[in-house]
C-alpha angles and dihedrals in degrees: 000000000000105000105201117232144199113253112246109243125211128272091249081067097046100044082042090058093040088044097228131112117278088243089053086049097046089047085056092051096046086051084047101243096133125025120249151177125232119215106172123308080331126097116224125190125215095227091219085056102051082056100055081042086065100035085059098048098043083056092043090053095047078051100057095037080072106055126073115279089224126006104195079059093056086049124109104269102249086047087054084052091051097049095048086053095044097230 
């Protein structure tokens, strides 16, 4: 059985298609945030990975536009007080 798949392409790519700087793309893969390949010295993307890796930011951040920015500044003022003084 000889599945065929896709080559891995190089974290210049990557960061390229996320539009963000290799070293950013290499600090997301060591935190785990995107899956690799190491060859070497050198870090390798699985294409079909670096595009679930966008589709899922791109919901996460719908998903956050939605939400308050900051929720101790949507409290009833004596509560916001409350919460600065963590009580």
């Amino acid at each position: 059985m000889n599945q065929e798949q896709s080559p891995l392409i190089s974290t210049q790519k990557a960061a390229q298609e996320l539009g963000v700087h290799p070293s950013t793309l290499r600090k997301w893969a060591n935190r785990g945030k995107l899956p690799f390949h190491k060859v070497g010295k050198v870090y390798k993307f699985v294409p079909s990975d670096v595009e679930t890796f966008i589709a899922k930011t791109r919901v996460d951040e719908a998903l956050n536009a939605n939400a308050p920015s900051n929720p101790v500044n949507q409290a009833v003022p004596e509560q916001a007080v409350a919460a600065r003084e963590g009580l």
